[in-house]
C-alpha positions in Angstrom: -8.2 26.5 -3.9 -6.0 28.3 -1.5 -8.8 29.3 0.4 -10.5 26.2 0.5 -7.8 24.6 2.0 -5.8 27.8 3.5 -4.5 25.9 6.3 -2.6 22.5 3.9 -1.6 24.8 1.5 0.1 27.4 3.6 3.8 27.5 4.5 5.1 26.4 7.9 8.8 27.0 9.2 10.3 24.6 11.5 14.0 25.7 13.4 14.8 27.8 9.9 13.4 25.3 7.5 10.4 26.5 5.6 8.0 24.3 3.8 5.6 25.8 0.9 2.6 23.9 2.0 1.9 21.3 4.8 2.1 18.2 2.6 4.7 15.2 3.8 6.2 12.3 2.0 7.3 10.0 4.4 10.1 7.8 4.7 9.0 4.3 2.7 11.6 1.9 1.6 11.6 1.9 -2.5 14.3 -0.6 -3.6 15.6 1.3 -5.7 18.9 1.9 -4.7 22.2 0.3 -6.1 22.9 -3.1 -5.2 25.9 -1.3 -3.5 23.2 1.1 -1.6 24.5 4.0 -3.5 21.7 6.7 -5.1 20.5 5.5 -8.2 18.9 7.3 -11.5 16.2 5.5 -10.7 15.9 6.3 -7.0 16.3 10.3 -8.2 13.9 10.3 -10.9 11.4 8.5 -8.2 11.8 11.2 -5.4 12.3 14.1 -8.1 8.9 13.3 -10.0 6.8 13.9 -6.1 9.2 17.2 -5.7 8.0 18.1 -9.0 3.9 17.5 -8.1 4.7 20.4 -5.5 4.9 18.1 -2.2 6.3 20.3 0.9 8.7 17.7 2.6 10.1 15.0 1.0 11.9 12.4 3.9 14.0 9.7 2.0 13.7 6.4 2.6 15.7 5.1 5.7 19.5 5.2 5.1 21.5 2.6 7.2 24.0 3.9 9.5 26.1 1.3 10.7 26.6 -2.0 7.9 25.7 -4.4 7.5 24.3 -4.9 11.6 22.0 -2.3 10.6 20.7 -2.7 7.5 17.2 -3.9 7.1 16.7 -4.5 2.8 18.1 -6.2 -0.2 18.9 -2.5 -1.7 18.9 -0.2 1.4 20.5 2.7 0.7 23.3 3.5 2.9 25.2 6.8 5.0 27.7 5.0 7.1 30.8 6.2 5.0 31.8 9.5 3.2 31.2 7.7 -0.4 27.9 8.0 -0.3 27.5 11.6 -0.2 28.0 12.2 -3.5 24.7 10.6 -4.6 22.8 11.8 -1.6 24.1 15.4 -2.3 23.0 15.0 -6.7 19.6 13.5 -4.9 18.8 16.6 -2.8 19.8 19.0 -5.5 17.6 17.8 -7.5 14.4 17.9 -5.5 15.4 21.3 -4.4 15.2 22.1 -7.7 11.1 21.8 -7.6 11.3 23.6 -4.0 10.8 20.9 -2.2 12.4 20.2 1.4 14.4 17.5 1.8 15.2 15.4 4.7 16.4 11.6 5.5 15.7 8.6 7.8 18.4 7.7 9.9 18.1 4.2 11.0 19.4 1.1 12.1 17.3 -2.5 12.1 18.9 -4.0 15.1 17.2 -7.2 15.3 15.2 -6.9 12.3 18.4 -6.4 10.0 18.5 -8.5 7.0 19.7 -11.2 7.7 20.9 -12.4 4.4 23.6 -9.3 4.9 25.0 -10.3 8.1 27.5 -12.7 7.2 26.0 -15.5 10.1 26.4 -12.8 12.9 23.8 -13.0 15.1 21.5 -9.8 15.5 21.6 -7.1 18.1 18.5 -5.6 20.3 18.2 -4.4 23.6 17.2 -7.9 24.3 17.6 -11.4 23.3 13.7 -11.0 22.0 12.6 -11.4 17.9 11.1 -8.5 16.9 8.3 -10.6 15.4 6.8 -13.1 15.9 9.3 -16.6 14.8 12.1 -13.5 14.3 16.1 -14.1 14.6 16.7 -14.0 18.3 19.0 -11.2 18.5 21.8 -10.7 21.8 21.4 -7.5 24.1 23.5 -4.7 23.0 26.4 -3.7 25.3 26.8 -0.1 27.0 29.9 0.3 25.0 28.4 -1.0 21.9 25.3 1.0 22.4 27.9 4.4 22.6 29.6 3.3 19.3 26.1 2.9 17.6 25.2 6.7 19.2 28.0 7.9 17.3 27.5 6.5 14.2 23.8 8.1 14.1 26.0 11.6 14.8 28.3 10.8 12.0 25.5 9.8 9.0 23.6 12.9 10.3 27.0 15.0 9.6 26.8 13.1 6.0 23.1 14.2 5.3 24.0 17.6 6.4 27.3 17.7 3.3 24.9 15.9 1.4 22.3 19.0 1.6 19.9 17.6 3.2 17.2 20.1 5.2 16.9 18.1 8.0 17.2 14.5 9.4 14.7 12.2 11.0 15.7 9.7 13.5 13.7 6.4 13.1 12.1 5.3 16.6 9.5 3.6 16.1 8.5 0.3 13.6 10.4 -2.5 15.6 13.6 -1.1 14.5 16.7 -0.6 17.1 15.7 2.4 18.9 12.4 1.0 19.2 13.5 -2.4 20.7 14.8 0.1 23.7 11.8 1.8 23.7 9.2 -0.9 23.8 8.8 -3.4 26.8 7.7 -5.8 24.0 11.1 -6.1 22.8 13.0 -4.8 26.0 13.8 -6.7 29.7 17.0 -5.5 30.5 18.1 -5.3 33.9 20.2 -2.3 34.1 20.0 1.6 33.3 18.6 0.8 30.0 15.6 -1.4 30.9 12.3 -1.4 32.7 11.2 2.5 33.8 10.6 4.7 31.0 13.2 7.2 31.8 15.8 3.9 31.0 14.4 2.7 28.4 14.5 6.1 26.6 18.1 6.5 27.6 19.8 5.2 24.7 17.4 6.6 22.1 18.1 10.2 23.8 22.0 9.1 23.5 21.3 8.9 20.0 19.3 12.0 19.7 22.1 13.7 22.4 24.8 12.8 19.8 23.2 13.7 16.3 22.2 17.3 17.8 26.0 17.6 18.9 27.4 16.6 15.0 24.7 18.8 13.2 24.0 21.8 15.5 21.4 24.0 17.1 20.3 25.2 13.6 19.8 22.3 12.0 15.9 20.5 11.9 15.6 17.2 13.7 12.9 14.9 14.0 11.7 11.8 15.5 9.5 9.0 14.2 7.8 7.6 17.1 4.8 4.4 17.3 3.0 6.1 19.6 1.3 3.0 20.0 2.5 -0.1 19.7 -1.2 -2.0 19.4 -0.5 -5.0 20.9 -1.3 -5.8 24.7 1.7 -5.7 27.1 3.4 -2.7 24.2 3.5 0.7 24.8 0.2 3.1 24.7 0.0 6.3 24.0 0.4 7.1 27.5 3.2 5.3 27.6 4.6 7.5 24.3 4.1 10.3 26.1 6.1 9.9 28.9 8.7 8.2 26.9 8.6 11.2 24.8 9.3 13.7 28.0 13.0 12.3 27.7 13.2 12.5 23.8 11.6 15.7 22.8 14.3 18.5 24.2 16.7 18.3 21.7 14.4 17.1 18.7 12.2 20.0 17.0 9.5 18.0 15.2 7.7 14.6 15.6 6.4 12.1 13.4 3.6 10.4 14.9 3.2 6.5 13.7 2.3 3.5 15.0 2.7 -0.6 15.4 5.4 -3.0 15.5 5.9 -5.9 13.4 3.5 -7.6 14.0 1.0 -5.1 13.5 2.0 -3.9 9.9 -1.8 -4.3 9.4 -2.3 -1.1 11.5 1.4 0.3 10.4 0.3 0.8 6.9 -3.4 1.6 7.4 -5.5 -1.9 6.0 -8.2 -0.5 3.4 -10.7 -0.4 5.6 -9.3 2.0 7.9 -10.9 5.8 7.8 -8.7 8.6 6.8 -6.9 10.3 9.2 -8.1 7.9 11.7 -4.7 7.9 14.1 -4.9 11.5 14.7 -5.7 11.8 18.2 -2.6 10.8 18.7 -0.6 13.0 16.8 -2.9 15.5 19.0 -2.1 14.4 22.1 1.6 14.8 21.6 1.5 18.1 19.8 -1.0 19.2 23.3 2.3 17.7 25.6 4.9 19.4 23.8 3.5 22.2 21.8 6.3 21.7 19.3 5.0 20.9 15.2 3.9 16.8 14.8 3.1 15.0 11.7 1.1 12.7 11.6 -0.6 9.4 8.8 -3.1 7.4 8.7 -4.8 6.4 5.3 -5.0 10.4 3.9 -6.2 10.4 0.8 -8.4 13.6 0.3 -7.7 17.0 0.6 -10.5 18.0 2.7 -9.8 15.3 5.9 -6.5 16.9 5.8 -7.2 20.4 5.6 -9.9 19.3 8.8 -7.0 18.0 10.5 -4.6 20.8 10.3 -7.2 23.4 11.0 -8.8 22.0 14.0 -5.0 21.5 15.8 -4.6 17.8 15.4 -1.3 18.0 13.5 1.1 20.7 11.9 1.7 18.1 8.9 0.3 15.3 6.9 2.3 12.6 5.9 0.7 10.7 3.1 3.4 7.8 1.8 1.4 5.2 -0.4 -0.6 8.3 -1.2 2.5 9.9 -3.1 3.5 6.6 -4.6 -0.3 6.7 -5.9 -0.2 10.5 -7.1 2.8 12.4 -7.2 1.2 15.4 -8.6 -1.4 15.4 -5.3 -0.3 18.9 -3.5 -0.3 20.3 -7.4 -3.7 19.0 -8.1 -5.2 19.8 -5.1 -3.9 23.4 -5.6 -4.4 23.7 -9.4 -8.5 22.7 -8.7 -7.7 19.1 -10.1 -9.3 17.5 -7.2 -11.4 15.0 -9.5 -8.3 13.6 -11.4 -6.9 12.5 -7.7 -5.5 9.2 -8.7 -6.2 8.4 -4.8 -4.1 5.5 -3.4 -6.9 2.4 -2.6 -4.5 0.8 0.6 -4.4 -2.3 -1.3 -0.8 -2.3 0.2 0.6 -5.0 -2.9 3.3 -2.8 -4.6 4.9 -0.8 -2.0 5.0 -3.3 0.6 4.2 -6.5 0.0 6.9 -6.0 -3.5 9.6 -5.3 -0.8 9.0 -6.3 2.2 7.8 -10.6 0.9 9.5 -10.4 -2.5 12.8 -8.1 -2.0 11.1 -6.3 -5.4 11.7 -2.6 -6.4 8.4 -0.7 -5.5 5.2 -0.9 -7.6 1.9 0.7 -7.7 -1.7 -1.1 -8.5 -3.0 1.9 -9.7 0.0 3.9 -10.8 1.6 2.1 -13.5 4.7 4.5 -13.8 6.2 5.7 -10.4 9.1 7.1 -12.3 7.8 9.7 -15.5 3.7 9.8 -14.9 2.7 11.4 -17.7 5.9 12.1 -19.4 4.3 9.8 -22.3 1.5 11.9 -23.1 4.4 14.2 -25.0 4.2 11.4 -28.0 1.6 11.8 -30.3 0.6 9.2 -33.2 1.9 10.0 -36.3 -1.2 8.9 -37.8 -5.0 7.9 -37.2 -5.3 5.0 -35.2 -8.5 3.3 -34.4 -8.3 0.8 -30.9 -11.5 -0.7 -30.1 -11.4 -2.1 -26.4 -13.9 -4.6 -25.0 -14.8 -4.3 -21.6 -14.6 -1.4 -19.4 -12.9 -2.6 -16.1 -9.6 -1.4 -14.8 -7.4 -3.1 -16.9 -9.3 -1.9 -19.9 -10.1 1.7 -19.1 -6.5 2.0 -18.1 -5.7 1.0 -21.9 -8.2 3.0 -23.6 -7.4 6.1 -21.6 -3.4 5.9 -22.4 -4.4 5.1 -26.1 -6.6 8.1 -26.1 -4.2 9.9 -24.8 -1.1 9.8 -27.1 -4.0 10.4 -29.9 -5.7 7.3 -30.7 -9.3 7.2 -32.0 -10.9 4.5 -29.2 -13.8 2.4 -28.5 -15.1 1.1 -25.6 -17.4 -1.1 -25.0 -18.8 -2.8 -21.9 -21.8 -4.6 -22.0 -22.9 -3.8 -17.9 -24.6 -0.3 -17.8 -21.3 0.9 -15.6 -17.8 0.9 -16.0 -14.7 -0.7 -13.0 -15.9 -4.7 -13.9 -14.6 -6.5 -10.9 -12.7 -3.9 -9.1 -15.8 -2.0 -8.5 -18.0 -5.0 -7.8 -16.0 -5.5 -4.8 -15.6 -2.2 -3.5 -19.3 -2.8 -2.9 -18.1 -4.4 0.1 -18.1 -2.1 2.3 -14.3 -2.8 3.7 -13.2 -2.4 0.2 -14.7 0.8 -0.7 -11.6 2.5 -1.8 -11.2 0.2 -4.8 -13.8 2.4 -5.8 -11.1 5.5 -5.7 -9.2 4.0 -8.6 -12.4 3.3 -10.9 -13.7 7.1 -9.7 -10.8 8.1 -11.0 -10.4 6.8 -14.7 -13.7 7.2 -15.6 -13.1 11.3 -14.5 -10.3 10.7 -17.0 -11.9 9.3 -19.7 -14.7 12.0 -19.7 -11.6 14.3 -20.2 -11.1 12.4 -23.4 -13.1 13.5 -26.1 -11.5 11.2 -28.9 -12.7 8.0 -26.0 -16.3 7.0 -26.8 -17.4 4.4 -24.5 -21.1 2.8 -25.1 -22.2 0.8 -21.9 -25.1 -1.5 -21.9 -22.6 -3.1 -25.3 -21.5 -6.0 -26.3 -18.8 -6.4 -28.6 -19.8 -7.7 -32.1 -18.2 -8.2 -35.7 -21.2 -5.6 -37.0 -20.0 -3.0 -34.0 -16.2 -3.6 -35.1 -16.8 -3.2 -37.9 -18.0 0.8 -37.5 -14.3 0.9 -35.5 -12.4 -0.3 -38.0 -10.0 -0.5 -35.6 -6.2 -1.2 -36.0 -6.5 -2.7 -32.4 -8.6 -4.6 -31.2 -7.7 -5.0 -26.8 -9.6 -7.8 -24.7 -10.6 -7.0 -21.6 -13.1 -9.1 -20.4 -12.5 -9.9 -16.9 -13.0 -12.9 -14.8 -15.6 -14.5 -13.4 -16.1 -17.4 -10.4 -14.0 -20.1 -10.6 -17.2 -23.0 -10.1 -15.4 -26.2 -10.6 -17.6 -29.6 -11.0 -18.4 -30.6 -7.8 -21.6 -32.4 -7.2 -24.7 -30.1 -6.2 -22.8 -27.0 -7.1 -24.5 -26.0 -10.2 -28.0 -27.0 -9.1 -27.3 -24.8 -5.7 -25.3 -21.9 -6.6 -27.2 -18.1 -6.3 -30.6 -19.8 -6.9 -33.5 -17.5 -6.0 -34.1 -17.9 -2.4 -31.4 -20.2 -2.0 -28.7 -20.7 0.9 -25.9 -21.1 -1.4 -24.2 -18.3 -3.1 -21.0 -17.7 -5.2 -18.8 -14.5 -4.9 -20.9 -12.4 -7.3 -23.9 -14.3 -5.0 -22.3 -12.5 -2.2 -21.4 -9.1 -3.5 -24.7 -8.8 -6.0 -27.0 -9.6 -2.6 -24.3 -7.6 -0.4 -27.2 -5.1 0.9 -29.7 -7.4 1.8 -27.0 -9.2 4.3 -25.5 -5.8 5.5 -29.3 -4.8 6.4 -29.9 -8.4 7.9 -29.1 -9.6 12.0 -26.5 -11.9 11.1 -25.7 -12.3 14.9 -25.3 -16.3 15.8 -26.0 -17.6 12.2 -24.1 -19.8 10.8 -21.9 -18.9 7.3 -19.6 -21.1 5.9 -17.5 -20.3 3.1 -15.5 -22.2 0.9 -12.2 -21.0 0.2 -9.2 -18.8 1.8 -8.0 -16.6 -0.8 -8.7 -13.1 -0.9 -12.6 -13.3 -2.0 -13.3 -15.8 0.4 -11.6 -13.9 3.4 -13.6 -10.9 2.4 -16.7 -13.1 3.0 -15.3 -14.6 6.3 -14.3 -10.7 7.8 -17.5 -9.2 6.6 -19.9 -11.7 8.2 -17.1 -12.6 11.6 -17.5 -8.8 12.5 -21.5 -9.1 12.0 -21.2 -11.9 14.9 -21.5 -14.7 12.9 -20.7 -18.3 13.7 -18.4 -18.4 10.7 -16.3 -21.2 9.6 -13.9 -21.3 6.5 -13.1 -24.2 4.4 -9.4 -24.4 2.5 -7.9 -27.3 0.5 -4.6 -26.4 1.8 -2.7 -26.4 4.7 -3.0 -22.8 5.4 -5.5 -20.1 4.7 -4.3 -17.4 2.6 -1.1 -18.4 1.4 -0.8 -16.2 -1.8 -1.9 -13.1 0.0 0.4 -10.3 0.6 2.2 -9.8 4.0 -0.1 -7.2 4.9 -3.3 -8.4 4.4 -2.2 -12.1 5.5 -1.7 -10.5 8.6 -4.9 -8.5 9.0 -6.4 -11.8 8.0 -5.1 -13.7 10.9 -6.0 -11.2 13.5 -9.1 -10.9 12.1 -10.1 -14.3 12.3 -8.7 -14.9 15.9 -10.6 -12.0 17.3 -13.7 -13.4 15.8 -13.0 -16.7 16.7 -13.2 -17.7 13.3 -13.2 -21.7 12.2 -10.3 -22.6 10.0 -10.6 -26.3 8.5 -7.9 -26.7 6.4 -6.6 -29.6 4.3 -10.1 -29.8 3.8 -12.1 -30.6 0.7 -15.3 -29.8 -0.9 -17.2 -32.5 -2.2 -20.7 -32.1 -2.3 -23.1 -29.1 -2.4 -26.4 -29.6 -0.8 -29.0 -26.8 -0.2 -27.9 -26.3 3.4 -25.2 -27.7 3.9 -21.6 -28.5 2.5 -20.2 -32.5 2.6 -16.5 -32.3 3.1 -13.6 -34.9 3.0 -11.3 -34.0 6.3 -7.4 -34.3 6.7 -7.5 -37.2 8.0 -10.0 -38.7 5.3 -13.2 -38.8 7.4 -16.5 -37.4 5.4 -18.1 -34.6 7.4 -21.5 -32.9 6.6 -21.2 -29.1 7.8 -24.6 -27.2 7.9 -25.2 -23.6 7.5 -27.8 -20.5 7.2 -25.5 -19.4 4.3 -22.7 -20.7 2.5 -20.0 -19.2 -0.1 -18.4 -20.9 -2.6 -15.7 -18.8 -3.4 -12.9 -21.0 -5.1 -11.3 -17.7 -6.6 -11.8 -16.2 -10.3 -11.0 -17.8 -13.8 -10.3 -15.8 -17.2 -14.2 -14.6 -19.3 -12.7 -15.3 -22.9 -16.8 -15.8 -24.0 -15.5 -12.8 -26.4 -12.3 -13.8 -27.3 -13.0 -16.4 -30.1 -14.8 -14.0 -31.7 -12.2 -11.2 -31.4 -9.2 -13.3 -32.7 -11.2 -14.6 -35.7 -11.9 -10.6 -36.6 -8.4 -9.6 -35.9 -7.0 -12.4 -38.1 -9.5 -12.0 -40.8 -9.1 -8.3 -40.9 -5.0 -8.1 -40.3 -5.5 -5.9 -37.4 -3.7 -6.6 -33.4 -5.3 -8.2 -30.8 -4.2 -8.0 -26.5 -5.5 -10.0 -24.1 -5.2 -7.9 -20.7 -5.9 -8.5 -17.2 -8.0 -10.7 -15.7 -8.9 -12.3 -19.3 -5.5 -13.2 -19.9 -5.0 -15.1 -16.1 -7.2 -13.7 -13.1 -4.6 -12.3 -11.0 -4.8 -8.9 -9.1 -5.5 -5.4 -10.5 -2.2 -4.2 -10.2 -1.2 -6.5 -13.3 -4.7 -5.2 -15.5 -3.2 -1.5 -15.1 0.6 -2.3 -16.1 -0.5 -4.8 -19.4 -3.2 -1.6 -20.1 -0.7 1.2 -19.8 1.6 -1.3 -22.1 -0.4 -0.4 -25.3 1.8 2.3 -25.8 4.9 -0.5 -26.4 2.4 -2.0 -28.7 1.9 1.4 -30.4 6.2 1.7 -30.2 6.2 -1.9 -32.0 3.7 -0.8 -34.9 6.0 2.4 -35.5 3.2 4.5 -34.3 4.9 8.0 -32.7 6.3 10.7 -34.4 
């Protein structure tokens, strides 16, 4: 493997520091920290399981550097005070430990502080502008406060280097404070420190100017830039690279990002965005400068990185949510274990949406332990133990696969003659493909299960439990459209030839429209969740005359911050319908009938419309597999979507938690 990717596995030293391969974990906020932003176990065990999986560079999260003005989370850790060395300094001992480099985000929110930590004080920026969109006005910054704040970034950086640290990184980018100077989104001051570029990069080079004099000419600093701000009247690239003629002197690496605020969409790399797809700009600064950039942007295989690195596009590769994902990636990709990637799908609902909406530590959809991996695969049963599992989506191959693995006899079956249920349903559509990572990935680790048998084209029966003779029995079953009674609904719904199709209607014909001119027809679908924006995006960006129909008053309340935001871009570039506080009440071959806001009956005609109300629990099985399990003694789970359609992220944790049902039995050694 060290051939076929010579240039990501090779070593690279930067100002003294060398890394063992090319492969960066970037700075992503974790929540972890103590609720008195100290290092926590937790926090340790997090960064110390990705040292571990052989990453090269490991850049903790952003530490705040002047509280509470600067901090920007609910448990944020902290470097503005000599009591937090201590943790930082058991932190980096550890991940050295696994040869990892280790480095840390120096930052301060500015006017995206958290404002729950601010005691009423109103924000500071460059300007008096939010730094999104119905933000906390903040007040301009003062030249003498602006000196004070350079200072502080000096002193935190003279803490990471007591600490251990390898290096520090200077946030500038991501609508934080030095980015508010930087960007003419965020900055209209008047005097040396607004309008040319050369002023607004004057108190970001303060900064840099005054961390460079507390750590030294020896010592590895970088920047984290948005090269592009993508949004009009923000900077461009162009613009990045003149700002970045005043920056890059005293700064000996450069972390090429991207976005504000109000384009997290973009920021964190929505699903359907190709690997390495920002690049070119990471490029363009590393052609400027000539000095080593890294650079993100959805990297999830090993050979669209290796492609990178080699042709000149970047020295390094951050992958962030692709760490959180698979710890073990450099390892694996290095050990030949390329098909047991657990590849991250950029579903974006654990390690942002958990902290940056819900102020919750950070998750994983398709990682269900970010802390110990496969630490549990070290208990065996103590016995045999049959598990029979019935249906073979996420949620349940996640189950039978950790079942398997701590030395269960299991079952599977799933009536459909392939495995991934829903989740691979739709990443049929095509700006969902990479849900089709996760499924790829735990049916390559079943097939490394001999003691899994899984029979497709199956469904579960008494007679085929009965050759299980299992001690658990776990229900899997899915979900399936939610199709409520509404007149002309079941007469119309995915008939042959029809106009009116459900969400399996849409995904099942998904090829046929794909292949078909939708430009100018009219779709209307029914519904602003998650299913029903997938409809609305996929048809919008055919050139469709699209409309979409919500009960409530806003479309996609429930979905994360990420996507929410995507959503609303999406549908404003595509001049997309939204009738809200409307309802659906009749369903008619080609058209819908609709009760308006304001009580007023409107008929709404269409070349295609989608009923896609979201997804309800398919128990069809269930009756029959709580009658066995009570007749026979034996213990029966209802996971996932068959419990309550939700998301997949709650499938994989309830099918990883067979093993605190196996505890509960007294099943390990």
């Amino acid at each position: 493997m060290k051939n076929k990717y010579a240039n990501l596995l090779s070593p690279i030293t930067i100002n003294g520091m060398t890394l063992r391969n090319r492969t960066v974990m970037p700075p992503i906020g974790s929540n972890l920290a103590t609720v008195s932003a100290e290092v926590s176990e937790e926090m340790i065990k997090y960064y110390e399981l990705r040292a571990k999986g052989g990453t090269g560079l490991i850049i903790v999260e952003n530490a705040c550097v002047d509280f509470p003005m600067g901090t920007n989370g609910t448990k944020q850790c902290r470097i503005d005070d000599n009591q937090y060395v201590p943790g930082l300094y058991t932190l980096v001992e550890r991940l050295h430990a696994y040869g990892a480099k280790v480095s840390i985000q120096l930052n301060h929110a500015g006017a995206s502080a958290y404002a729950a930590r601010l005691n009423g004080e109103q924000p500071i920026s460059a300007s008096n502008i939010p730094s999104k969109k119905g933000g906390t006005i903040p007040r301009p910054l003062t030249v003498d406060e602006m000196k004070a704040i350079a200072k502080k970034y000096g002193e935190s950086a003279a803490r990471a280097q007591l600490a251990g640290f390898d290096s520090v990184e200077i946030h500038g980018g991501h609508s934080y404070l030095l980015s508010q100077f930087l960007s003419p989104l965020f900055n209209d001051r008047k005097d040396e420190f607004g309008g040319s570029a050369e002023n607004r990069a004057r108190f970001p080079k303060m900064v840099i100017d005054e961390v460079r004099a507390a750590v030294g000419p020896r010592f590895p600093i970088a920047i984290r830039i948005s090269a592009d701000d993508m949004i009009q009247g923000g900077n461009t690239l162009e613009d990045s690279l003149e700002l970045m003629e005043y920056l890059q002197e005293k700064v000996d690496f450069i972390n090429v990002s991207i976005a504000q605020n109000d384009t997290l969409y973009l920021q964190h790399d929505k699903m359907s965005l190709p690997e390495g797809w920002r690049s070119y700009m990471a490029k363009a600064i590393r052609d400027k400068f000539d000095k080593p950039v890294i650079t993100s942007g959805n990297f999830r295989t090993p050979e669209v990185c290796e492609e990178v690195i080699a042709k000149g596009d970047a020295d390094l590769v951050a992958m962030g949510r692709g760490l959180i994902a698979e710890p073990y990636w450099a390892n694996k990709v290095a050990n030949g274990e390329e098909h047991l990637l657990r590849r991250c799908i950029s579903c974006n609902i654990g390690c942002a949406d958990h902290r940056l909406a819900k102020s919750q530590p950070i998750r994983c959809t398709v990682n269900p332990d970010l802390l110990f991996e496969d630490a549990y695969k070290d208990k065996q049963v103590k016995k045999s133990i049959n598990v029979a599992v019935i249906g073979g989506g996420t949620a349940g191959l996640e189950a039978a696969c950790t079942a398997a693995e701590v030395g269960c006899n299991v079952t599977l079956f799933e009536e459909k003659d392939r495995l991934g249920g829903l989740s691979w349903m739709i990443g049929t559509i095509p700006a969902k493909k990479k849900i089709h990572y996760f499924v790829e990935y735990l049916e390559n680790r079943a097939k490394e299960l001999s003691n899994l048998n899984i029979k497709l084209n199956t469904r579960a029966t008494k007679e085929l439990l009965d050759e299980v003779k299992p001690d658990i029995i776990i229900n899997a079953t899915g979900s399936k459209p939610l199709l409520p009674p509404i007149s002309g609904l079941k007469e119309n719904v995915d008939k042959e030839g029809g106009k009116v199709k459900s969400t399996f209607g849409f995904i099942e014909n998904i090829d046929a429209f794909d292949k078909e001119d939708c430009k100018g027809k009219k779709i209307v679908v029914v519904g602003g969740g998650a299913v029903g924006l997938d409809v609305v995006e996929f048809f919008a960006e055919k050139g469709a005359d699209v409309s979409d129909i919500e009960m409530l008053p806003v479309i996609g309340k429930d979905l994360d911050t990420n996507t929410k935001l995507d959503a609303y871009h999406m549908m404003k570039e595509n001049n997309v319908k939204q009738l809200t506080e409307t309802a659906l009440q009749t369903v008619n071959e080609s058209s819908f009938t609709v009760k308006n806001s304001d009580g007023s009956i409107e008929e709404i005609n269409f070349d295609y419309g989608f009923v896609c109300l979201g997804m309800r629990a398919e128990i069809s099985d269930l009756p029959m597999a709580e009658a066995y399990a009570e007749e026979k003694d034996v213990k029966l789970l209802n996971i996932g979507d068959s419990f309550r359609a939700r998301r997949i992220i709650n499938g994989t944790e309830e099918g990883r938690n067979i093993l605190k049902t196996l505890e509960v039995m007294g099943a390990f050694r």
